[in-house]
Each structure stands twice: as C-alpha cells, then as structure tokens.
DRENLUM-304776 format. One line per 2 residues: their letters; for each residue x, y, z of N, C-alpha, C, O. Coordinates in pm, whole numbers, plus 32768, in hexadecimal, padded with zeros to 4 digits. Layout:
BEGIN
a> X,Y,Z,X,Y,Z,X,Y,Z,X,Y,Z  ...
This chain:
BEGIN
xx> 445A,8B56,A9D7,43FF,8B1D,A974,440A,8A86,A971,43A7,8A43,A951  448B,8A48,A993,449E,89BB,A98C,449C,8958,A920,44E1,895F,A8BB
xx> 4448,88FA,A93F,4446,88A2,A890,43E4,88EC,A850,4398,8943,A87B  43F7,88AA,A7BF,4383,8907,A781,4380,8870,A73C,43E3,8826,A73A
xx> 430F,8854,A70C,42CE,87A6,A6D3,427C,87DD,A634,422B,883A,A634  4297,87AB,A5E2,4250,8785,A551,4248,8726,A549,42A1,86D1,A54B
xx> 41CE,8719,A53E,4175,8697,A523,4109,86A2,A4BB,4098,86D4,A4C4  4155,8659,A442,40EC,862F,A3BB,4071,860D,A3E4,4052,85C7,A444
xx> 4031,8640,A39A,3F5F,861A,A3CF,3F33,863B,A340,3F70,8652,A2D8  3E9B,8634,A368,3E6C,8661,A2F5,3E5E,86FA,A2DE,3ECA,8724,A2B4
xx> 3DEF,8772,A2ED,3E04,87D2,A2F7,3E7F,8824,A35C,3E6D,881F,A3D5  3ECC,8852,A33A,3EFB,88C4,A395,3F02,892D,A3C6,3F13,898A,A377
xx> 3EF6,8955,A466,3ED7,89A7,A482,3F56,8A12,A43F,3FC0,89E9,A410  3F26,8ABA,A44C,3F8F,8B3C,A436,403D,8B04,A436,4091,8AF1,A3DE
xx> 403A,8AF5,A4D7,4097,8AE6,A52D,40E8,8A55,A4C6,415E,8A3E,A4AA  406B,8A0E,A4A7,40D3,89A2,A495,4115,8995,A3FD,417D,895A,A3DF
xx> 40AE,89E4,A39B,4122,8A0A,A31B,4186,8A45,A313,41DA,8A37,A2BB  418D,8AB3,A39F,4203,8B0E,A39E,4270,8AB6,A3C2,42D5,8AB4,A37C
xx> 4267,8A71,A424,42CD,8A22,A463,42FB,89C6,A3EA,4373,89AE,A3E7  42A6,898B,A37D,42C2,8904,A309,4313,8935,A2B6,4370,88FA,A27F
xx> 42DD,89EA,A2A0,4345,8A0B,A25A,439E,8A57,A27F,43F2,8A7B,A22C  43A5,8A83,A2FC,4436,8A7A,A316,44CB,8A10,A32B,4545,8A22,A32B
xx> 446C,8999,A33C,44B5,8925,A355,44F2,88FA,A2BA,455C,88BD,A2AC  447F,8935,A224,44B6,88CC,A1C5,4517,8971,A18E,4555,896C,A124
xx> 4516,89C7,A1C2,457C,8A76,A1AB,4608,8A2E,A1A3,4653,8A2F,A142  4621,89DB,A243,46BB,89B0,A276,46C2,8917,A299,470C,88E3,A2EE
xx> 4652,88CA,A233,46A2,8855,A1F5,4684,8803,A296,46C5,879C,A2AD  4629,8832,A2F9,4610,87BF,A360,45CE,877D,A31C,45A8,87A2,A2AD
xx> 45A7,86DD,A368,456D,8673,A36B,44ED,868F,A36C,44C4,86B2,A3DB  4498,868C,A30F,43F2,869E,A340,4375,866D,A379,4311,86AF,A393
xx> 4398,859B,A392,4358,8574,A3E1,4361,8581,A45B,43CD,857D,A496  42E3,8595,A49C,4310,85B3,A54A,436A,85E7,A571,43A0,85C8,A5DC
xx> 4393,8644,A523,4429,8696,A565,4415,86DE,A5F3,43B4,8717,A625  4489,86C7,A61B,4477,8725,A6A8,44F8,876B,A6BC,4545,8737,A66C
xx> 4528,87B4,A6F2,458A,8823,A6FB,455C,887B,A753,44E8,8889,A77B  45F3,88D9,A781,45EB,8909,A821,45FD,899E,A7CE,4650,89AC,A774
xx> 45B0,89F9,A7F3,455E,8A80,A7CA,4623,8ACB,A7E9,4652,8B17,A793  467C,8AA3,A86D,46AE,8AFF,A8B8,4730,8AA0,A87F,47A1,8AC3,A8A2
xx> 4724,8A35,A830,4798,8A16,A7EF,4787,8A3B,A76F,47BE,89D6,A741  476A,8A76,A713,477C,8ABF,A674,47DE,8B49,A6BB,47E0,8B7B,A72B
xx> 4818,8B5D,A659,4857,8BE0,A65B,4811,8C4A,A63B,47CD,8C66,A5D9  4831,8C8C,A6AD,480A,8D11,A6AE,47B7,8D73,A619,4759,8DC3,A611
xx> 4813,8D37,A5BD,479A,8DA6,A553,4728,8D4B,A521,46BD,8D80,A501  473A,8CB8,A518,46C7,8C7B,A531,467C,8C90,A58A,460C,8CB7,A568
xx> 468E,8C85,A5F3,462A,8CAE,A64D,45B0,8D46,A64D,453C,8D5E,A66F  462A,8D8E,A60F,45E8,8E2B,A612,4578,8DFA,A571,450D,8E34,A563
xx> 459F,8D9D,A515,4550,8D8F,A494,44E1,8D47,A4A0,448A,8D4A,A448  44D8,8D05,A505,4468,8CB6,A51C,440E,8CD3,A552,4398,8CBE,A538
xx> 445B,8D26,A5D3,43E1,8D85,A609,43A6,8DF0,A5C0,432B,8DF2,A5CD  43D4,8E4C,A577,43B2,8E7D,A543,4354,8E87,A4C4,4307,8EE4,A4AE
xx> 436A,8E03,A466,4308,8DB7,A423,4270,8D89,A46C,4203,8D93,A433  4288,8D4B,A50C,4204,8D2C,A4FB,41B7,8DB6,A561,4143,8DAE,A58B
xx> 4208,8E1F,A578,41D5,8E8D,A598,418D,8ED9,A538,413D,8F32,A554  41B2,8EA7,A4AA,4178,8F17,A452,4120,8EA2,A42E,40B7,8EE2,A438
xx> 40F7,8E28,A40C,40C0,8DB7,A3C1,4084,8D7D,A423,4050,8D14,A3FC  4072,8D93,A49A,402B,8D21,A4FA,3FE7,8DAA,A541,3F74,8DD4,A532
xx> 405E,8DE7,A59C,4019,8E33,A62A,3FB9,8E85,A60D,3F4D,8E93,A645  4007,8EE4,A570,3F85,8F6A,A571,3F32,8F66,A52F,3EED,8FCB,A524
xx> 3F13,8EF5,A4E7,3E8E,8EC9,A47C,3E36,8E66,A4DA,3DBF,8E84,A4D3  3E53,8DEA,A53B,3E16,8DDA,A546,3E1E,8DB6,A605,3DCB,8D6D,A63B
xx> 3E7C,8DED,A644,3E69,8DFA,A6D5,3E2D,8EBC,A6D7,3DB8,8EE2,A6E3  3E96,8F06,A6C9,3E70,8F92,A6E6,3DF6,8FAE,A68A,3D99,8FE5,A6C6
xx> 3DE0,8F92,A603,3D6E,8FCE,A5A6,3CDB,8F81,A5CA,3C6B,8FB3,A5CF  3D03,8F04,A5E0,3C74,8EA4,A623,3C2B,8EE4,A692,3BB6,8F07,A6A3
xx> 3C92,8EE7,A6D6,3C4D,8F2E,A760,3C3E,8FBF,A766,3C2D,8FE9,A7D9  3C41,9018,A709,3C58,90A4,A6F8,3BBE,90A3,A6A6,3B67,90E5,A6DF
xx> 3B96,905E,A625,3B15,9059,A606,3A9B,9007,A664,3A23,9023,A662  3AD3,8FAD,A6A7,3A5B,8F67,A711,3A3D,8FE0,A754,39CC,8FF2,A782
xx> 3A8E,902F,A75D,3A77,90A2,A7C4,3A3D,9101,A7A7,3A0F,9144,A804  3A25,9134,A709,39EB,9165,A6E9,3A65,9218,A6D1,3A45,9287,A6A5
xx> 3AD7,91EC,A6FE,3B4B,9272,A6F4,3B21,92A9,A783,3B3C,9321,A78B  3AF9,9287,A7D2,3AAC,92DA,A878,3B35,92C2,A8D2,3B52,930D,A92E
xx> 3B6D,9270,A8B7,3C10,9252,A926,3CA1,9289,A8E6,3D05,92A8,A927  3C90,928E,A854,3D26,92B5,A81D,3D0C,92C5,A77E,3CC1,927D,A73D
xx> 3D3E,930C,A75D,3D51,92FE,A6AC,3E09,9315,A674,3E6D,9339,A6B3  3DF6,92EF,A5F3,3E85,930A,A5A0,3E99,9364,A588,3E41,93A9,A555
xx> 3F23,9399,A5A1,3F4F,9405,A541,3FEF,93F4,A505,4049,93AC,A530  3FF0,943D,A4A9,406D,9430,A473,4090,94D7,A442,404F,9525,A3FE
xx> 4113,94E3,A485,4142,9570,A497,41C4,9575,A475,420B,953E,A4CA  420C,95AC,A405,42AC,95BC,A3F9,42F6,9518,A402,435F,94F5,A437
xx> 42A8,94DD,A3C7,42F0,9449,A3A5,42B3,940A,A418,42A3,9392,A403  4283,943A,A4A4,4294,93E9,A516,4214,93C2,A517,41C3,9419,A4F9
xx> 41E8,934D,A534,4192,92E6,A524,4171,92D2,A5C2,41C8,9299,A604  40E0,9307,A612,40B1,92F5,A67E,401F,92D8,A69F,3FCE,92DB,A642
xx> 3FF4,92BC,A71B,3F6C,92D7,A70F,3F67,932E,A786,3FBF,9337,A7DC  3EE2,937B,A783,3EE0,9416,A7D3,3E3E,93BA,A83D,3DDE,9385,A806
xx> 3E57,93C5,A8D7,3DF6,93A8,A925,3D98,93F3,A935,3DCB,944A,A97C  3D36,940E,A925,3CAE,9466,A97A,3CBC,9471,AA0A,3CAE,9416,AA5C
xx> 3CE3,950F,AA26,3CF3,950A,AA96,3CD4,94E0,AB02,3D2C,94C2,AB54  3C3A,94CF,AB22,3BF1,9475,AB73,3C1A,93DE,AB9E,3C20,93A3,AC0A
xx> 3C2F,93C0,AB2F,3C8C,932B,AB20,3CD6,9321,AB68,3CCA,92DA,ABCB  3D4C,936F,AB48,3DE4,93A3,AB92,3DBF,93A6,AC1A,3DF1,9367,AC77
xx> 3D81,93DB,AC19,3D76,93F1,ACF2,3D30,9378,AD34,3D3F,9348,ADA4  3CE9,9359,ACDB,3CC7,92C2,AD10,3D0C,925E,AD15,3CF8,920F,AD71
xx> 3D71,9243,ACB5,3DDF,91DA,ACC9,3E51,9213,AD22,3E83,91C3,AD71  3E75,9273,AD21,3ECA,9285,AD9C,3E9C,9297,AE02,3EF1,9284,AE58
xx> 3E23,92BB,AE37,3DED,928D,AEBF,3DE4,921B,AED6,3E2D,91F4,AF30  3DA4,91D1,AEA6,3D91,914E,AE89,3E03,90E1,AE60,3DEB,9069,AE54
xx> 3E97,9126,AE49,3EE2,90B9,AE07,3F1C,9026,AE20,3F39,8FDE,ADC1  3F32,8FEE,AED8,3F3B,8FA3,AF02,3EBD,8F4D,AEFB,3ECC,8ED3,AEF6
xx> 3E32,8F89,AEFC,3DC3,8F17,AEE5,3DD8,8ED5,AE56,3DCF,8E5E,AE3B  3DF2,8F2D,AE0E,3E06,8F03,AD51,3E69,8EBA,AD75,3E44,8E44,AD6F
xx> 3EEB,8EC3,ADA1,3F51,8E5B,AD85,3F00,8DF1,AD9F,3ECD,8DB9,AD3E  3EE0,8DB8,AE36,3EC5,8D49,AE66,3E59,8D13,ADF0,3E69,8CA2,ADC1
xx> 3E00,8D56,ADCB,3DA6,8D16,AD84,3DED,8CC1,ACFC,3DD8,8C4F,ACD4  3E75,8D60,ACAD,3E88,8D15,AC56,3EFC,8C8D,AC4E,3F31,8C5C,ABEA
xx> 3F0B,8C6A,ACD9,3F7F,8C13,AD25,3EFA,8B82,ACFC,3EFF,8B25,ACAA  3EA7,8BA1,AD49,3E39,8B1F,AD6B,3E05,8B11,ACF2,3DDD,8A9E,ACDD
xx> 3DF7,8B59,ACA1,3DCA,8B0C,ABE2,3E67,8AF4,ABB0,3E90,8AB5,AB4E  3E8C,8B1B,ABE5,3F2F,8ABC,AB84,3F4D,8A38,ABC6,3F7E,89E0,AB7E
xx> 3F36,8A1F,AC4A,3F1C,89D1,AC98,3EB1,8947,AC3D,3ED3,88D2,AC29  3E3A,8984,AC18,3DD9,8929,AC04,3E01,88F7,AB79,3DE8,888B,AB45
xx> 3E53,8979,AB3F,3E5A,8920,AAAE,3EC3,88D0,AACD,3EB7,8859,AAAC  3F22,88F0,AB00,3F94,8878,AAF3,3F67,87CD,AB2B,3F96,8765,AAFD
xx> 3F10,87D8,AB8B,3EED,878A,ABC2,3E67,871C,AB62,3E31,86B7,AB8E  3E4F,8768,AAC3,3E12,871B,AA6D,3E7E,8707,AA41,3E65,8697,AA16
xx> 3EF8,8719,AA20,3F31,86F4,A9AB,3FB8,8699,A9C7,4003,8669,A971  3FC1,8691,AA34,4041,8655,AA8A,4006,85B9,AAFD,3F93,85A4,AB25
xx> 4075,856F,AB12,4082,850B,AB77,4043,8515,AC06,4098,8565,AC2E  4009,8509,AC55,3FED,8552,ACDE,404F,8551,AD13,4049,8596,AD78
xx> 40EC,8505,ACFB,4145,8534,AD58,41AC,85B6,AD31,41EE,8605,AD75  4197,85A3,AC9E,41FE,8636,AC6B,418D,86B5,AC90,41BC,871F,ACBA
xx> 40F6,86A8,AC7F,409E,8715,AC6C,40B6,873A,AD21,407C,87A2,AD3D  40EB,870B,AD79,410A,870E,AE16,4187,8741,AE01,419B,87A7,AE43
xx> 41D1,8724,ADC7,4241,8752,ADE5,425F,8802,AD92,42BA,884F,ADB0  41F7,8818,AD2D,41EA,8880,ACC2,4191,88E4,AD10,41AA,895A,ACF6
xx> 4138,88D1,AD60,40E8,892B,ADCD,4135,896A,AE27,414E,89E0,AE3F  4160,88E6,AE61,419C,8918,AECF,4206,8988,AECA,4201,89E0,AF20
xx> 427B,898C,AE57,42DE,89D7,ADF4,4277,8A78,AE25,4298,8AC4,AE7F  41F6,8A88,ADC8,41BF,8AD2,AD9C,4163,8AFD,AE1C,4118,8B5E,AE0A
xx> 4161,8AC4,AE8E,4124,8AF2,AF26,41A9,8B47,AF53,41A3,8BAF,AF93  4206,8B19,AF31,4277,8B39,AF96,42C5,8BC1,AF49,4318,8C07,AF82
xx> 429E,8BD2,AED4,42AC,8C74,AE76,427B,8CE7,AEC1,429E,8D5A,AEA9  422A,8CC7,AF1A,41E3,8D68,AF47,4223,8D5C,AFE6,41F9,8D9C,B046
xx> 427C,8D0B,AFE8,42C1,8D0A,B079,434A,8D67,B081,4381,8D89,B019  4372,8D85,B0E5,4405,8DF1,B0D3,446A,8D6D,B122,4459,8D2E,B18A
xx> 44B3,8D6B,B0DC,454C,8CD9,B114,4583,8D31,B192,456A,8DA9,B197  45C1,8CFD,B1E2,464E,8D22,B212,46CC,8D49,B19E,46E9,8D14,B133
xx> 46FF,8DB0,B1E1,4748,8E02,B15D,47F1,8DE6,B1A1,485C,8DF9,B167  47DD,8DBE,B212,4866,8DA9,B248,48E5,8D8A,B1DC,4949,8DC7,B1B6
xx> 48AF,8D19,B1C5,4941,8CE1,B166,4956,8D31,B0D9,49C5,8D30,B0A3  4906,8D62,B0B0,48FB,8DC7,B04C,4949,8E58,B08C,4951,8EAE,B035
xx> 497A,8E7C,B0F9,497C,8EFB,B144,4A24,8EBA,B14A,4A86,8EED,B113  4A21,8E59,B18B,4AB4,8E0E,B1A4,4B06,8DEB,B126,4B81,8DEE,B12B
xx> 4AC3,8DCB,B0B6,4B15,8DB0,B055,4B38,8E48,B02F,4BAF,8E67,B02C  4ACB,8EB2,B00F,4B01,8F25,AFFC,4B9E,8F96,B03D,4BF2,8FDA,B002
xx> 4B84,8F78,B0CA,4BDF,8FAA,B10E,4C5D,8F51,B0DB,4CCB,8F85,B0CA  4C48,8ECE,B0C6,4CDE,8E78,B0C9,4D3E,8EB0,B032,4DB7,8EB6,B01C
xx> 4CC1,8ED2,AFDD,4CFB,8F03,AF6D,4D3E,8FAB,AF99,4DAE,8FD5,AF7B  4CFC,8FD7,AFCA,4D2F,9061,B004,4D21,90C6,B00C,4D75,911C,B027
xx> 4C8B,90D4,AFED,4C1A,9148,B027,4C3C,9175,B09B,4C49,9126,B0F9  4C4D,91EB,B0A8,4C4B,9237,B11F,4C1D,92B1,B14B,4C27,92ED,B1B6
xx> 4BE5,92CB,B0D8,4BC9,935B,B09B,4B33,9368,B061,4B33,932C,AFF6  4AA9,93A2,B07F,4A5B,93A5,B01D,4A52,9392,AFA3,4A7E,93EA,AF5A
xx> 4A26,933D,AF78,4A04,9360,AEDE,49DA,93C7,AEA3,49F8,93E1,AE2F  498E,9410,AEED,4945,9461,AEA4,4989,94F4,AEBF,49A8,9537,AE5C
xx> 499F,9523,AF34,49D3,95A3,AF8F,4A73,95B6,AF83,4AB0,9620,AF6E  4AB5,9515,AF9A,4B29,94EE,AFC0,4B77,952E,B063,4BEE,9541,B07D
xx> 4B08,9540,B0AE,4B09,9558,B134,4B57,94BB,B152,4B4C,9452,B111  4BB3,94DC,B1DC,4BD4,9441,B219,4B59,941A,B25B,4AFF,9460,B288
xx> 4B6F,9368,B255,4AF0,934F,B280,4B0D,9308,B338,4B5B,92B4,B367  4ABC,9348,B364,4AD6,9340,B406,4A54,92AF,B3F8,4A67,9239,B416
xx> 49D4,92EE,B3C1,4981,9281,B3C7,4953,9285,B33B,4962,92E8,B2F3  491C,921B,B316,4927,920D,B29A,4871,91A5,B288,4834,916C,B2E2
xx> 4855,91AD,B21A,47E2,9170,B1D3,4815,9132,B123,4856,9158,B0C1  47CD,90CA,B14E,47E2,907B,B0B4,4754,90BE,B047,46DA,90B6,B052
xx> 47A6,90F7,AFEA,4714,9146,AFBE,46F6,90E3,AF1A,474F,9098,AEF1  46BB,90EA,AEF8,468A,90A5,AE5D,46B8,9136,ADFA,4686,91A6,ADEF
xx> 470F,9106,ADCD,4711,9181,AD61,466F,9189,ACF8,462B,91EC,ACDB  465F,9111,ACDA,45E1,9108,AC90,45BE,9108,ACF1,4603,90E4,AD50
xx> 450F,9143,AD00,44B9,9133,AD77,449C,90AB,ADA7,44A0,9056,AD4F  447D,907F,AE24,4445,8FDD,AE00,43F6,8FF5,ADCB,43E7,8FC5,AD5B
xx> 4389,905E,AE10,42EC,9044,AE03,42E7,901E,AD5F,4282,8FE4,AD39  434E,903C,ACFD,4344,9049,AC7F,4367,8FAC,AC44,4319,8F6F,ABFA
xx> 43DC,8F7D,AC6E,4424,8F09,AC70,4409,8E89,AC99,441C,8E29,AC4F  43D8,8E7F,AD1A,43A5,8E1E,AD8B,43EC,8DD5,AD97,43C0,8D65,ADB4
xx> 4494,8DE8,AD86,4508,8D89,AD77,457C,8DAA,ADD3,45A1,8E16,AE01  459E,8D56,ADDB,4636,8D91,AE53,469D,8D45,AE16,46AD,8CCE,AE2E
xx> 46F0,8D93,ADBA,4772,8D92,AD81,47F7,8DF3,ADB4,47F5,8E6B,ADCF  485D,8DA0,ADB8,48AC,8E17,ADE5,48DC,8E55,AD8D,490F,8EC1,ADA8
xx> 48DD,8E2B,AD19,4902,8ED5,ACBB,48A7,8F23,AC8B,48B8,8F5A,AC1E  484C,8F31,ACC8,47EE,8FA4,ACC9,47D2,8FCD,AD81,476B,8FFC,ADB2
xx> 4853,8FA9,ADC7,484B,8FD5,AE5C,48D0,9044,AE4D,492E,9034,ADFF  48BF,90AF,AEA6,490D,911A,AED5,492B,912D,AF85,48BE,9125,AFBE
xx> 495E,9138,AFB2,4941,917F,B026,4944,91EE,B00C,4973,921F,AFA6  48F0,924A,B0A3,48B2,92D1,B089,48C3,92FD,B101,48A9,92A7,B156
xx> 48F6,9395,B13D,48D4,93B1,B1AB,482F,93B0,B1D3,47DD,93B6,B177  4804,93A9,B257,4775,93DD,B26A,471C,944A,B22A,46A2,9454,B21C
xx> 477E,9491,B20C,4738,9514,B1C4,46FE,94F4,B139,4687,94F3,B11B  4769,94DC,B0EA,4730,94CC,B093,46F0,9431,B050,46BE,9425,AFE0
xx> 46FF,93D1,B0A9,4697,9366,B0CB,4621,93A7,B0C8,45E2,93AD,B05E  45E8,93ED,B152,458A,941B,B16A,4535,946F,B0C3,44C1,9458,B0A1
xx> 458D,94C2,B07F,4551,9531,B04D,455B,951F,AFCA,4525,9568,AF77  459F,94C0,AFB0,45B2,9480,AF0D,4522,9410,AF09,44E7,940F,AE9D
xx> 44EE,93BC,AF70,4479,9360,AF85,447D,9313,AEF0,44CE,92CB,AEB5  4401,9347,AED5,4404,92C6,AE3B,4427,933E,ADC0,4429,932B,AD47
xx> 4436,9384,ADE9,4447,93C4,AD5F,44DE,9397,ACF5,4526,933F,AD24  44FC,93C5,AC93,4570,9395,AC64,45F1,9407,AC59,45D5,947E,AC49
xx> 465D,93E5,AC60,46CC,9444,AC44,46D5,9487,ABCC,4683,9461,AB79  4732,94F4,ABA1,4782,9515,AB38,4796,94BC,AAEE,47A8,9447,AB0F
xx> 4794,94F4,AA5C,47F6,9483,AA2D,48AB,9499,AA49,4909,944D,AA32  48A9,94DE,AA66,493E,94EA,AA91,496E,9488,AB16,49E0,9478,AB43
xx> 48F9,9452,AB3E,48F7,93D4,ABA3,4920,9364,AB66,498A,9327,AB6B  48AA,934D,AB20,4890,92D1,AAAA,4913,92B0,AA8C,493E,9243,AAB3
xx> 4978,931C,AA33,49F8,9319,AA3A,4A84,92D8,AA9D,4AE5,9290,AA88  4A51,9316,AAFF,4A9C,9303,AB78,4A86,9250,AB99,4AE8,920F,ABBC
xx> 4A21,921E,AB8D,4A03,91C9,ABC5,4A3D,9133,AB4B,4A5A,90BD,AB60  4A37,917E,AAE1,4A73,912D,AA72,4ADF,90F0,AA8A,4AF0,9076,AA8E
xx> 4B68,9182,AAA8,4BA8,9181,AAC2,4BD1,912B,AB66,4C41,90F7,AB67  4B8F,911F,ABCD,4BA1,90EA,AC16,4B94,905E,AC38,4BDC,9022,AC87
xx> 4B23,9026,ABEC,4AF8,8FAB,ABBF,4B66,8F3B,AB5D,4B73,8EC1,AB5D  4BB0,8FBC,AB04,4C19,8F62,AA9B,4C92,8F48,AB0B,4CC3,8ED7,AB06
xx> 4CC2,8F98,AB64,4CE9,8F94,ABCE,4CF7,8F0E,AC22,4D51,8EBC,AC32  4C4B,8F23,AC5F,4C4A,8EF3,ACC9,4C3E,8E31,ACB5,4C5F,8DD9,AD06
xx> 4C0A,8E26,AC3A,4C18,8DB1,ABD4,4C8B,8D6F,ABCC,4C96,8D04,AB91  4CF1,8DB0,AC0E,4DA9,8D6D,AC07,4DB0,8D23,AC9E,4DE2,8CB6,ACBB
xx> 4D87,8D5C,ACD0,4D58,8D38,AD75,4D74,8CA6,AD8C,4D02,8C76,AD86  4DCE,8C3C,ADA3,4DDA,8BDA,ADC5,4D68,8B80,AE4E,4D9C,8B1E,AE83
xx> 4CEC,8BA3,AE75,4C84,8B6B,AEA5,4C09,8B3E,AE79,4BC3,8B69,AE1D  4BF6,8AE2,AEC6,4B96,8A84,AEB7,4AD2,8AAC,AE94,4A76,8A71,AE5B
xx> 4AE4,8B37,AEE1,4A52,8B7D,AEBB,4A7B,8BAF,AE3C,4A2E,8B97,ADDF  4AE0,8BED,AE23,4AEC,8C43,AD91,4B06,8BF3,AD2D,4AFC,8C23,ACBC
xx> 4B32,8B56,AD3D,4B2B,8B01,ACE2,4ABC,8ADF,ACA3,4AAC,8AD6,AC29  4A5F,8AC8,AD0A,49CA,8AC5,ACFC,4965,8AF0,ACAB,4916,8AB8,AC5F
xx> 4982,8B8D,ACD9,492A,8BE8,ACF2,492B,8C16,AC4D,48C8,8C3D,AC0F  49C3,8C07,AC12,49B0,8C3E,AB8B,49E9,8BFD,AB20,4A38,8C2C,AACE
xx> 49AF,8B72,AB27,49BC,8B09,AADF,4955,8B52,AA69,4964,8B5A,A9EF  4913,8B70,AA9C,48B2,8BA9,A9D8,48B3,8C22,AA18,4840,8C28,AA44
xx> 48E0,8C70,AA33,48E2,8D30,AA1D,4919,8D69,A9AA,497F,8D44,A970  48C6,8DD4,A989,4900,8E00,A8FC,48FB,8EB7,A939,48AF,8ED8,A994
xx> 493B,8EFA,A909,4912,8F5A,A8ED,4898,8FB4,A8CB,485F,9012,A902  4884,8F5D,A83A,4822,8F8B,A7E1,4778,8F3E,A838,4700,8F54,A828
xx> 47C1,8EEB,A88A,4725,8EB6,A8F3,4731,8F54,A947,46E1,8FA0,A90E  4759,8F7C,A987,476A,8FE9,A9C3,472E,9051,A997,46CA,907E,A9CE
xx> 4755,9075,A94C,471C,9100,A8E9,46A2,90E2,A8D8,4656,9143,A8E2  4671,907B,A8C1,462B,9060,A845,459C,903F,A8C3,452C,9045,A891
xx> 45A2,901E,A956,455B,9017,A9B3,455F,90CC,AA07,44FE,90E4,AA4F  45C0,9130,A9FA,45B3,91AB,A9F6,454D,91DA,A9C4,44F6,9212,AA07
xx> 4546,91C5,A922,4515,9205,A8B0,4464,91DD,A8DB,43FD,9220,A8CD  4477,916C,A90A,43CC,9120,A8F8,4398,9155,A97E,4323,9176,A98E
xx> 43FE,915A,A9E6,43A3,91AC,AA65,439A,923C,AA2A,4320,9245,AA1C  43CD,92AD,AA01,43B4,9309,A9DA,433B,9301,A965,42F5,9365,A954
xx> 432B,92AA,A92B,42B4,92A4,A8E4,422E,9270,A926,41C0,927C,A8F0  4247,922E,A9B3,41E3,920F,AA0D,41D8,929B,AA5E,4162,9298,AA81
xx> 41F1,92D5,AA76,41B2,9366,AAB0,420F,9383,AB1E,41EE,93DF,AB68  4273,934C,AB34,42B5,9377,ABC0,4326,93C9,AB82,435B,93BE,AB14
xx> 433A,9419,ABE3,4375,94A3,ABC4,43EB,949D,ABF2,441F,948C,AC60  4419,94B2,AB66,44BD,94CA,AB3F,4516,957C,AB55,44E6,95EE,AB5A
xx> 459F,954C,AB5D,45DF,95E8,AB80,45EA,95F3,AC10,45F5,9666,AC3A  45E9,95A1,AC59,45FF,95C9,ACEF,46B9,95B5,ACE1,46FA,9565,AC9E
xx> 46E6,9623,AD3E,4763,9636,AD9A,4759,969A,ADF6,4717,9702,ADFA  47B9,965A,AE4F,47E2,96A4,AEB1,4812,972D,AEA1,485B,975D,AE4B
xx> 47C2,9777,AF2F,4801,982B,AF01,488C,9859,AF05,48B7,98C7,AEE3  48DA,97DE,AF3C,495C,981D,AF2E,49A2,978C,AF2A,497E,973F,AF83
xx> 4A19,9751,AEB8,4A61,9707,AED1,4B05,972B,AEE2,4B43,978B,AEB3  4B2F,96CA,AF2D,4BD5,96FF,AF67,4C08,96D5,AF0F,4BF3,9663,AEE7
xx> 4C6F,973C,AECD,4CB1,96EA,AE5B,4D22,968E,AE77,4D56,9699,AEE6  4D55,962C,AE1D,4D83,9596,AE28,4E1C,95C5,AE48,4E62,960A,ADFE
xx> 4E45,9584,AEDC,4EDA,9570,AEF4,4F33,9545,AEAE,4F24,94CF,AE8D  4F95,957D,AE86,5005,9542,AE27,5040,94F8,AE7C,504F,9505,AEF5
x> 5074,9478,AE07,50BB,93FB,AE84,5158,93F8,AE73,519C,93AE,AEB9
C-alpha cells in the first residue's frame, strides 16, 4: 500500500475523511501528513482497512458500480454475519476466461491515474513497479535461502525433496508479490496439483510456525524480506483470497509423518 498522503482541501473525498479521522483517532499530525501503510502496527493496519472497506469500498466503489449496472454483474448478500457479494453466473465465466485481459486493462487505468497525480519521474518509476506485477521473478535465491535454513522435505507431503519447486503458499495469481515468508518448497507433485488453490488451515498453521522460525535466520534475504511481516498480514491475505473465490482445503492424499530428531 506504501505512503498514504492527507491533504487539507476544501471538500473531501470518502477516502479522505476516513483517513482525517483516523489520523485525529491516534493523535497524528493532520497537515499533509504522510505515513507508511506497512509501518503502523499490525492491528492498525487491520482497523483501517477495514474502516474504509465498510465506509469507502462498499458504499461507494462496490455499491456505485453494482447500481450503474443495474445488479446484471453482482449483488449483496448478507448471510450468518458474513458480509459478501454473490456474481451472476454469466459474469463469473466471463472474468475468468477473460482474466489476464481485465488485469492488463485494470494495470493501464492505474497507470493513467497515477500519471495525473504524480511527477513524470516518480509516475515512471510507479508504472513501471506496476508493469513488472504481472511478471514471474527468478525464484532462485528465494529456493537457496530456503534450503540454507533447512528444508529438505516437502512442505506439504513431507516426501524428501530430490527436486524441488518454490511454491507461493498464497497463490501469486492472488498476491502478485514474491516474499519469502509466504514461499515453501514443494515436491513436483504437489506443486503441480495444489496450483493456485489454497491449503488447510492446518497449513496456515504450519507455516506460522515456520516463518516465527525461519525469522531467527541470521541472512541478508530474511532480514529483508520480513522487515514488516506480521502474521496477522498472513491470515488476513488467506482470509481475503478465500473471499475472492479461489478454493480453499487443498492437501495432499497422503502426508509422511514428521521424523523425530
């Protein structure tokens, strides 16, 4: 999310009362304030988002475009506390056939707005960031730091790994990020057959646990890598792909149980 900017004007937009008053909630500075989204702590973070999810996104991003539409692409529902919106099937098959044309499109209008509201050399350097999201990295040093810590074993199966794959515990397609504490190695198999879907939570677990771990790690990528990792970022990017439609509950048909050391 990065900086986030309040800036006094005259009218304010949604977005920007939520932010004024969250800023005058915890006593920030309110002219031109700026602050880093991934430096607040963790339950800030989860309060803010969540404020302008209920006060910004579904009144006037999801509900705007849900009445322009006339209800023909998606409507609300609310079921047993849980708060969603339900697609028209037709819809559904059209955006997942279609889903790489939609990204790019919605890449090139984020593109155009930044490029009104920014420097031409940061709005170059903010594209380019956002061209290079739908690209897959070299996973090497991500694969190497894993082994150095001392993977040897599937994550998922706990088969030894003869050959091995760096898998995204979160999907990318979901993420579009390459972090290593949301990296596993995986045998081929279940690389292959896990794809984007998501694990157990009895994974989720596992991976907690391996992350508080792997966080002691005296190197230079893991220094890095989880300078702002939280946990509750973890879960809490689980919870939101399972609420984006990708399908949760995958494991392997058989795992080897764990060697005593």
């Amino acid at each position: 999310m990065g900086k986030i900017s309040v800036k006094l004007r005259g009218k304010k937009a949604a977005i920007e009362r939520e932010l004024t008053d969250f800023c005058k909630k915890y006593n920030f500075p309110i002219k031109d304030v700026q602050f880093s989204f991934e430096g607040l702590k963790s339950e800030l973070q989860l309060e803010l988002a969540q404020n302008i999810k209920k006060s910004v996104v579904t009144k006037y991003v999801l509900g705007a475009f849900c009445a322009d539409t006339q209800w023909q692409f998606y409507h609300f529902s609310k079921l047993q506390k849980w708060e969603g919106i339900y697609l028209n099937k037709d819809f559904f098959v059209v955006l997942a056939k279609f889903r790489s044309d939609f990204e790019k499109i919605n890449y090139f209008e984020w593109i155009k707005y930044l490029e009104s509201i920014n420097k031409e050399e940061d709005s170059y350097m903010l594209a380019s960031k956002l061209d290079r999201s739908t690209e897959r990295e070299n996973l090497d040093s991500y694969r190497k730091a894993l082994f150095e810590f001392g993977q040897t074993t599937c994550f998922y199966c706990g088969k030894k790994l003869s050959e091995n794959a760096v898998d995204h515990f979160i999907p990318w397609s979901f993420v579009k990020d390459d972090k290593l504490w949301n990296f596993v190695l995986a045998c081929p198999s279940c690389n292959s057959k896990k794809s984007d879907k998501l694990a157990t939570q009895a994974f989720l677990s596992n991976i907690r646990l391996r992350n508080e771990k792997l966080a002691q790690m005296n190197h230079p990528l893991v220094k890095k890598e989880f300078k702002t990792y939280s946990f509750t970022k973890l879960s809490l990017m689980y919870s939101n792909a399972i609420f984006n439609g990708f399908q949760s509950g995958w494991s392997p048909e058989k795992i080897l149980p764990l060697k005593s050391s």
